[in-house]
C-alpha positions as CSV (number, residue, x, y, z in Angstrom):
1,X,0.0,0.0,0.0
2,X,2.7,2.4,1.0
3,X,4.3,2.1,-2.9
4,X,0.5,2.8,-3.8
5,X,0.4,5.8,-1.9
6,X,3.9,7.5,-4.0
7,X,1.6,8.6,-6.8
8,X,2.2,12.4,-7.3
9,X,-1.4,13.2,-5.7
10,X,-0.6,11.2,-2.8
11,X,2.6,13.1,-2.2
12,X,1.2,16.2,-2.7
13,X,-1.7,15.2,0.1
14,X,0.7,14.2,2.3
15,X,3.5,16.8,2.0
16,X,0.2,19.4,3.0
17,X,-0.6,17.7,5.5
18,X,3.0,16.9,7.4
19,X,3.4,21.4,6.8
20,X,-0.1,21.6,8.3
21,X,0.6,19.5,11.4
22,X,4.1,21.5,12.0
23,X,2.8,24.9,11.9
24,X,-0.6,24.1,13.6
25,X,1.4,21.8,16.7
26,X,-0.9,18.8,15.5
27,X,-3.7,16.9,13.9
28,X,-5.4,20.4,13.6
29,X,-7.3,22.0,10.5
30,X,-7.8,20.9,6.8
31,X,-5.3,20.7,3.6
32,X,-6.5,21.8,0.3
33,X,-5.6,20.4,-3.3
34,X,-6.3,22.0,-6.1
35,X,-6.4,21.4,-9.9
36,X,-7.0,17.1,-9.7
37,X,-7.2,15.5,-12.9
38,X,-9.8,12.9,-13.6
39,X,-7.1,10.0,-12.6
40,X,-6.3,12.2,-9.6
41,X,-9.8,12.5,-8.3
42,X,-10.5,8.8,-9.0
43,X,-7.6,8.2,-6.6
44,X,-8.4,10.7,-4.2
45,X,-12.1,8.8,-4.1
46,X,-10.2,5.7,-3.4
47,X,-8.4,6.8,-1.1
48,X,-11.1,8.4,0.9
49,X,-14.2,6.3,0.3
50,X,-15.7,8.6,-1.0
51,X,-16.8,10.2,-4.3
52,X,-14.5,12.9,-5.2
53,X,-15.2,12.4,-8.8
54,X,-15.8,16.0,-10.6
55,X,-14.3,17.9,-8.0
56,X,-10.9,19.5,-9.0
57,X,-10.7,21.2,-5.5
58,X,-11.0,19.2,-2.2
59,X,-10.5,20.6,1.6
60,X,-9.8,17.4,4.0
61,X,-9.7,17.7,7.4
62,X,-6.3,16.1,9.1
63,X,-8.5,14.1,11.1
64,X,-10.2,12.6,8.4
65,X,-7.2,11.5,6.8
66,X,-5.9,10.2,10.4
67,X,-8.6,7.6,10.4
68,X,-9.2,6.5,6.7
69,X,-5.3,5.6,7.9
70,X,-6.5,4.1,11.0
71,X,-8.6,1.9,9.1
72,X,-6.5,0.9,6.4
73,X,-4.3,-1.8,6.4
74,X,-1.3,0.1,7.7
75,X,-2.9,0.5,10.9
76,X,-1.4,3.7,12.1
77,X,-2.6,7.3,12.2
78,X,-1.6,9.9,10.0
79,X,1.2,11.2,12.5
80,X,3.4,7.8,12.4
81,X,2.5,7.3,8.9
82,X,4.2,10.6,8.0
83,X,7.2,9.7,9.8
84,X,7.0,6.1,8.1
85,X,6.3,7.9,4.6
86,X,9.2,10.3,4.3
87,X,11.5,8.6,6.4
88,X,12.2,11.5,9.2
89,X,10.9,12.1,13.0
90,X,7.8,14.8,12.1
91,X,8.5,17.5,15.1
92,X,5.8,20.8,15.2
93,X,7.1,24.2,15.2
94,X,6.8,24.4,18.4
95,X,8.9,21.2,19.4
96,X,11.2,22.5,16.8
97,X,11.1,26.1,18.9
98,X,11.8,23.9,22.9
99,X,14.3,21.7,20.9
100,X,16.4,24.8,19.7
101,X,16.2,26.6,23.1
102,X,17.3,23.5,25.0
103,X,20.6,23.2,22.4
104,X,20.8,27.1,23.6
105,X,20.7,26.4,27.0
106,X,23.0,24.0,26.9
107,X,25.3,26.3,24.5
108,X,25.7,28.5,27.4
109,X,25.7,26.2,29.6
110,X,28.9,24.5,28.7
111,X,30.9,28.2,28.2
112,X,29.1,29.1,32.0
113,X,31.2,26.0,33.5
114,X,34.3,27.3,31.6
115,X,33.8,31.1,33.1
116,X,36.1,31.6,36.2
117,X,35.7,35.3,36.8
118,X,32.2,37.4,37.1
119,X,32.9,39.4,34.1
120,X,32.8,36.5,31.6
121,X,29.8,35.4,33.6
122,X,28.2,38.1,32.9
123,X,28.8,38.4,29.6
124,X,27.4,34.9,29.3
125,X,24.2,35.7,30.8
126,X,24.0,38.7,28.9
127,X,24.4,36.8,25.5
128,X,21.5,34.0,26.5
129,X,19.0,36.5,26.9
130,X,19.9,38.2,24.2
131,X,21.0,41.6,25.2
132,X,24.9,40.9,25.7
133,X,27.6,42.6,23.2
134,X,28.6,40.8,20.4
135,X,25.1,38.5,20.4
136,X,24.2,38.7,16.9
137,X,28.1,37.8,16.0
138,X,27.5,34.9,18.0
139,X,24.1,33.9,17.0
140,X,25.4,33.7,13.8
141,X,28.2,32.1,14.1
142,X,25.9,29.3,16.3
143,X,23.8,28.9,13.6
144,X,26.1,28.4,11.2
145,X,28.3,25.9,12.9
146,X,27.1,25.2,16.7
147,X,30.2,23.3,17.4
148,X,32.6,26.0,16.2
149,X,30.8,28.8,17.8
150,X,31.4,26.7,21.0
151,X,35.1,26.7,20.4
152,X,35.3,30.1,19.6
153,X,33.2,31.4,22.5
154,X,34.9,29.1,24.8
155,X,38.6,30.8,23.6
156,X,36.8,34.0,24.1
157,X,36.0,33.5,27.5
158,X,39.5,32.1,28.4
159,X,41.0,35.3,26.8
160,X,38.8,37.7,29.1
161,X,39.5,35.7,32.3
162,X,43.2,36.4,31.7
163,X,43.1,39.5,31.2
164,X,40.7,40.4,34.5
165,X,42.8,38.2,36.4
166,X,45.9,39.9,35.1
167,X,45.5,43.7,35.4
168,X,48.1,46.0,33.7
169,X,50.3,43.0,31.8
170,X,50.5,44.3,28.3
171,X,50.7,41.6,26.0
172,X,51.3,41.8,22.0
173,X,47.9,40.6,20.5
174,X,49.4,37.9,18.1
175,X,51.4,36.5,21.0
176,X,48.5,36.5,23.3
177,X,46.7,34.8,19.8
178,X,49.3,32.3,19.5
179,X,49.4,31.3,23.1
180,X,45.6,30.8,23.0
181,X,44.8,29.0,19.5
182,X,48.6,28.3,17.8
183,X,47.7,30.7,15.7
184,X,49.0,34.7,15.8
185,X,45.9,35.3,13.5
186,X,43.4,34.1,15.5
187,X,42.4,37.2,16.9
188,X,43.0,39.4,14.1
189,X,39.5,41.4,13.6
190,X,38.6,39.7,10.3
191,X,38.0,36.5,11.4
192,X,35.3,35.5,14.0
193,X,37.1,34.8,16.8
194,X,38.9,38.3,16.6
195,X,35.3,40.0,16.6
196,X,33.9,37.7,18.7
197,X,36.7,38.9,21.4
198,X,36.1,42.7,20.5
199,X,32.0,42.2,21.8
200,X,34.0,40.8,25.0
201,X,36.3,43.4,25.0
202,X,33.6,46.2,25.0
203,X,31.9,44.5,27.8
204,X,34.9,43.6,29.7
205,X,35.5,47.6,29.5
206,X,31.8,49.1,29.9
207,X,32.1,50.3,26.5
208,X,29.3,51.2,23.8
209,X,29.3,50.0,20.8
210,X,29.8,52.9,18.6
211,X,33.6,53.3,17.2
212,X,34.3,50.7,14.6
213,X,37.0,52.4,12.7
214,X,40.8,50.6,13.1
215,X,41.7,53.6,15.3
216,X,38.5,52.7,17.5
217,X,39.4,48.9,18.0
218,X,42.7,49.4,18.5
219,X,42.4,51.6,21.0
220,X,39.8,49.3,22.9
221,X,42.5,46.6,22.9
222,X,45.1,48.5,24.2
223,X,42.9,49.5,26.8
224,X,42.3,46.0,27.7
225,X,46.2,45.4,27.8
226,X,46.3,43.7,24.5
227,X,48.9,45.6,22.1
228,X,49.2,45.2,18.3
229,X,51.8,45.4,15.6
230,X,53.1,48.8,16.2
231,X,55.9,49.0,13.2
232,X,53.8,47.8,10.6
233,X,51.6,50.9,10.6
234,X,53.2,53.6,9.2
235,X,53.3,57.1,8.0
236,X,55.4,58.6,5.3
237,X,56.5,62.4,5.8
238,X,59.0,64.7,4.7
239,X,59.6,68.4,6.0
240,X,58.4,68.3,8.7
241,X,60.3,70.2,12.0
242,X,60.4,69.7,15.1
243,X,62.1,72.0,18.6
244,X,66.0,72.2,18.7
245,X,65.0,70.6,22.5
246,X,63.4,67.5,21.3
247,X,65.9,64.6,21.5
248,X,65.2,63.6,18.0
249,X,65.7,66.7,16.6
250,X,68.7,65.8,14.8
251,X,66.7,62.9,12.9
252,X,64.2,65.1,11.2
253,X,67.2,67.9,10.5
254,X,69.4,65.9,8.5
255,X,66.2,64.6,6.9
256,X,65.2,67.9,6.1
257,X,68.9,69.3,5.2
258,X,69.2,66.1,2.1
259,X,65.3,66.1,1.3
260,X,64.5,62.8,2.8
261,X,61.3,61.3,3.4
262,X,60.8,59.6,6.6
263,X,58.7,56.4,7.5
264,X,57.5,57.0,10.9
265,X,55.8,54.0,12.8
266,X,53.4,53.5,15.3
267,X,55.8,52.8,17.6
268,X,57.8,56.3,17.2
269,X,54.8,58.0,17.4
270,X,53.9,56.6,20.6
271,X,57.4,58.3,21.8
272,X,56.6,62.1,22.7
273,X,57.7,64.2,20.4
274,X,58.0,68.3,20.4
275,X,56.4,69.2,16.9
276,X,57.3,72.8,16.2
277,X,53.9,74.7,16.5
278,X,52.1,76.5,13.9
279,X,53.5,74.8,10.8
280,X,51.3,74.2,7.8
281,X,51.3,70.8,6.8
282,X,50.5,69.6,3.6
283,X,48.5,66.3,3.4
284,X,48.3,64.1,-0.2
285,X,46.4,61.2,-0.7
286,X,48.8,59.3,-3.2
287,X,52.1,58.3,-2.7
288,X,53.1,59.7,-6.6
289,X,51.9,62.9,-5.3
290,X,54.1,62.9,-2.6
291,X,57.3,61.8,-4.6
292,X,57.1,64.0,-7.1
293,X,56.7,67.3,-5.1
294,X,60.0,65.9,-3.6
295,X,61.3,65.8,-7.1
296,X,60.3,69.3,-7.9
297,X,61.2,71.5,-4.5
298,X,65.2,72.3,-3.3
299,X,65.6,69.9,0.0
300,X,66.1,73.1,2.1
301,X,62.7,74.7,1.2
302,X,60.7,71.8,1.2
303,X,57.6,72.3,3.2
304,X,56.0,70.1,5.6
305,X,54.4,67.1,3.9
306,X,52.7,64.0,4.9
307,X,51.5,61.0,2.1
308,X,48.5,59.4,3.6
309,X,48.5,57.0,1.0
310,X,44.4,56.2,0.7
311,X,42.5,55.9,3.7
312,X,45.0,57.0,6.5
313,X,46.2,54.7,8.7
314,X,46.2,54.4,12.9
315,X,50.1,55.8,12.6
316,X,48.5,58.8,10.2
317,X,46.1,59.7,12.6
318,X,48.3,60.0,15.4
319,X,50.6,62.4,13.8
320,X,48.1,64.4,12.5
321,X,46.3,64.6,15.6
322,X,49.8,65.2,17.3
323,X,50.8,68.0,15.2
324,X,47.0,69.8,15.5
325,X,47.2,69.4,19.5
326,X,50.6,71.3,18.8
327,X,48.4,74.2,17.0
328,X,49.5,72.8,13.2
329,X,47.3,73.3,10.3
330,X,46.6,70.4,8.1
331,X,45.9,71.1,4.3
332,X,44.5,68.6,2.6
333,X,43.9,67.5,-1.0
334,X,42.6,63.8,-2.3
335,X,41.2,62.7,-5.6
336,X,37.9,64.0,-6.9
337,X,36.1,60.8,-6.2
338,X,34.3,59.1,-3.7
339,X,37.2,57.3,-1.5
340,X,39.0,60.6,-1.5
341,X,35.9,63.2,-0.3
342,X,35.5,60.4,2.5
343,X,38.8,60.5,3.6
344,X,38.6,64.3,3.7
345,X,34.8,64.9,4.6
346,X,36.4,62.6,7.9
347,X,39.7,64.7,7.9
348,X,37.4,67.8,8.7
349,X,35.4,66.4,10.8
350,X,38.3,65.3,13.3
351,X,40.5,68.3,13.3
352,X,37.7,71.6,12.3
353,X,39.0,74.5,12.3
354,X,42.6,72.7,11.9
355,X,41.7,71.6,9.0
356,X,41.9,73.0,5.6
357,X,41.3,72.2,1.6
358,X,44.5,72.1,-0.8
359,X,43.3,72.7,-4.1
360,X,40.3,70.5,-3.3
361,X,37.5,72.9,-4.3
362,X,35.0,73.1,-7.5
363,X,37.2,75.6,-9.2
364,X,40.0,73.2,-9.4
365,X,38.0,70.5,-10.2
366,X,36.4,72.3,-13.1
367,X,39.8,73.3,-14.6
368,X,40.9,69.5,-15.0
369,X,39.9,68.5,-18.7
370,X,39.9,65.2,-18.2
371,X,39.1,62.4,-16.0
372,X,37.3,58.7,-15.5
373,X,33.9,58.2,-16.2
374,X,31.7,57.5,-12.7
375,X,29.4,54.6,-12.5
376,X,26.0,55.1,-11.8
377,X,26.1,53.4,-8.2
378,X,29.1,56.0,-7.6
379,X,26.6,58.7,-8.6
380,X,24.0,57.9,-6.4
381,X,26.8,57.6,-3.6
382,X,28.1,61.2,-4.5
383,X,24.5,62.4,-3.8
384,X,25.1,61.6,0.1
385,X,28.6,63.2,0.3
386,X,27.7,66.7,2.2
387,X,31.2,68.7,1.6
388,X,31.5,71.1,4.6
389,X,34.1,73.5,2.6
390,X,32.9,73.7,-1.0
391,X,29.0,73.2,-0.8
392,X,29.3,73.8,-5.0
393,X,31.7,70.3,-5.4
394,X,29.6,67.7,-5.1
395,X,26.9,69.9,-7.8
396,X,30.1,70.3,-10.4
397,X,30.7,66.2,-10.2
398,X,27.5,65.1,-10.5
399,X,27.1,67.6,-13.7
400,X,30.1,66.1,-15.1
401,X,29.9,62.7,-13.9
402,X,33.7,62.4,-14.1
403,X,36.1,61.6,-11.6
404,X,39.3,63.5,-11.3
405,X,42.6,62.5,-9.7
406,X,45.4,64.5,-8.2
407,X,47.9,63.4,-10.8
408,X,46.0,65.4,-13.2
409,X,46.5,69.1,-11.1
410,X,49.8,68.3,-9.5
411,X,51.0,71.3,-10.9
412,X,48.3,73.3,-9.1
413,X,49.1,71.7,-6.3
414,X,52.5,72.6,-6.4
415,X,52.3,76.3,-6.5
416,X,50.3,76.9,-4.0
417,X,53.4,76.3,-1.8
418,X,55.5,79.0,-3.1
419,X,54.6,81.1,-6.0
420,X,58.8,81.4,-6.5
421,X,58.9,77.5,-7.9
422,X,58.2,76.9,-11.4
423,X,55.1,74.9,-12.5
424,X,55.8,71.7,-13.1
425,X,55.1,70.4,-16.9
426,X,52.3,68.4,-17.4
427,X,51.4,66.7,-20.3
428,X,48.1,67.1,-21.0
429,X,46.1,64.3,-23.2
């Protein structure tokens, strides 16, 4: 009978009915079919027994299908005969709902034995109801793999109890990594663990979630003891002075004397430095920019210059924020395209009245013949750039519809440091 029962109507009676019975939580309510063929009604009829002939849309009650079952020579109600007929325990949306919230439980239940201080504890109890930092990272991650998002959230909780239990020991994240997983990578904020650690981190410190930029996270680590790789990020510069007082004064002399640039890391930065006050600093965005203003300008006039080469990194910021706190102005100029009003819209945004545009206005923009096409998604983008110091810019690109880089007004650029220097030749084309 069961092989009887495969026929295509049959399936679709009984695929109804197993949907019906998990969103109902039971033998409840009736299943529909619609558009039976003459065979299909004949079956249906048989089935049944009933005549269904002529109908080509039946509503059958579960129940009524639960004892023609019954009765038939299977024996067994439409419940075990589901299980029987697609091979699988039937469970109702609401066993489906107790069954996932037990495996929850559980979860958290397993990481709450692993918790030895109350600040993981709390985090944990936090996360369960659904209110703790980081839950939708971990929900996700649960979801996705339950077993790794225990493994995960159990190295998570080991990391914070170290670091409540051991106040004021600064430890280099990738050997802090590497001494919890093997891996120095583990934590690093692109994979889960390393965001995962960063919800922790934010309730380890009582800190809202609201600063996702580089800067943001890495100062939350640092807070939390955990240092990062402070030589890789980097600055490049040239020009710039510092007082005769300052005990790397000689450095940024001979630099200045020979016209060489200088890669400044994190880690110098972090080293108090006496930045001579009041100097105008000139910021470009690309690092052919930067170079070739070198080329053009004698090594012992060369004014203050910083690449920031794209978005600016952590070591970037810190200068910049260094030299404003030392009463410096910034001047900045970028491309004339989305990435580069970002980075400057943020610029000015950060240091105010510090900050300043070089050359990054409508006039200049409209002067440069030629540029690349924008896309239309880049269009619709411009549209939500609001330019604090040209209100006209973002009208003259979106007449255009052209991007423009700062190759293409270097000369510009150039000049406005010292109307004394040549313009440098550009070949235009």
């Amino acid at each position: 009978m069961l092989d009887y029962l495969r026929q295509p109507c049959f399936e679709k009676l009984f695929s109804l009915a197993r949907k019906k019975i998990q969103s109902l939580n039971g033998l409840r309510g009736a299943v529909t079919l619609d558009n039976l063929s003459p065979v299909d009604q004949d079956l249906i009829s048989g089935f049944l027994g009933k005549n269904c002939l002529g109908r080509t849309r039946l509503k059958i009650p579960l129940l009524e299908i639960d004892e023609v079952l019954k009765n038939s020579p299977l024996e067994m109600g439409l419940y075990p005969f589901l299980e029987l007929y697609f091979n699988e325990r039937i469970l109702t949306n609401q066993e489906i709902s107790a069954t996932r919230e037990h495996r929850w439980a559980q979860f958290f239940a397993q990481l709450q034995e692993q918790a030895q201080t109350p600040v993981t504890q709390d985090w944990l109890a936090q996360l369960w109801q659904g209110t703790g930092s980081g839950y939708r990272t971990l929900l996700a991650l649960y979801q996705d793999n339950p077993q790794a998002a225990l493994d995960e959230a159990s190295i998570c909780v080991k990391a914070l109890d170290y670091l409540a239990t051991h106040p004021g020991e600064n430890l280099r994240i990738p050997v802090f990594a590497a001494k919890l997983t093997g891996d120095p990578h583990a934590l690093d904020l692109e994979n889960s663990l390393g965001r995962l650690l960063y919800y922790g981190l934010l309730h380890f410190l009582d800190k809202p979630e609201t600063d996702y930029t580089a800067e943001g996270k890495r100062t939350l680590f640092r807070e939390a003891g955990l240092l990062d790789d402070d030589v890789s990020s980097n600055v490049l510069v040239a020009g710039l002075r510092v007082c005769q007082d300052d005990p790397r004064f000689t450095i940024f002399d001979v630099a200045n004397a020979t016209g060489s640039p200088l890669i400044l890391p994190l880690r110098f930065l972090a080293m108090p430095t006496r930045w001579q006050p009041g100097q105008k600093v000139y910021m470009t965005e690309n690092p052919a920019v930067f170079s070739t203003i070198l080329d053009v300008y004698p090594a012992t006039s060369l004014p203050p210059i910083i690449c920031g080469s794209g978005q600016p990194s952590v070591a970037a910021l810190t200068l910049l924020d260094q030299l404003v706190q030392a009463g410096c102005i910034i001047y900045y100029s970028g491309d004339f395209d989305l990435k580069g009003l970002e980075i400057a819209i943020r610029l000015a945004q950060r240091y105010k009245q510090n900050f300043r545009p070089w050359c990054y206005d409508n006039e200049t923009y409209l002067r440069v013949p030629h540029g690349k096409p924008a896309a239309a998604n880049q269009i619709n983008n411009l549209r939500k750039l609001d330019v604090p110091w040209d209100k006209q810019l973002v009208h003259r690109m979106l007449e255009r519809k052209l991007f423009v880089y700062q190759e293409s007004f270097i000369d510009k650029l150039i000049n406005q440091f010292n109307n004394r220097h040549p313009k440098l030749a550009i070949t235009k084309g």
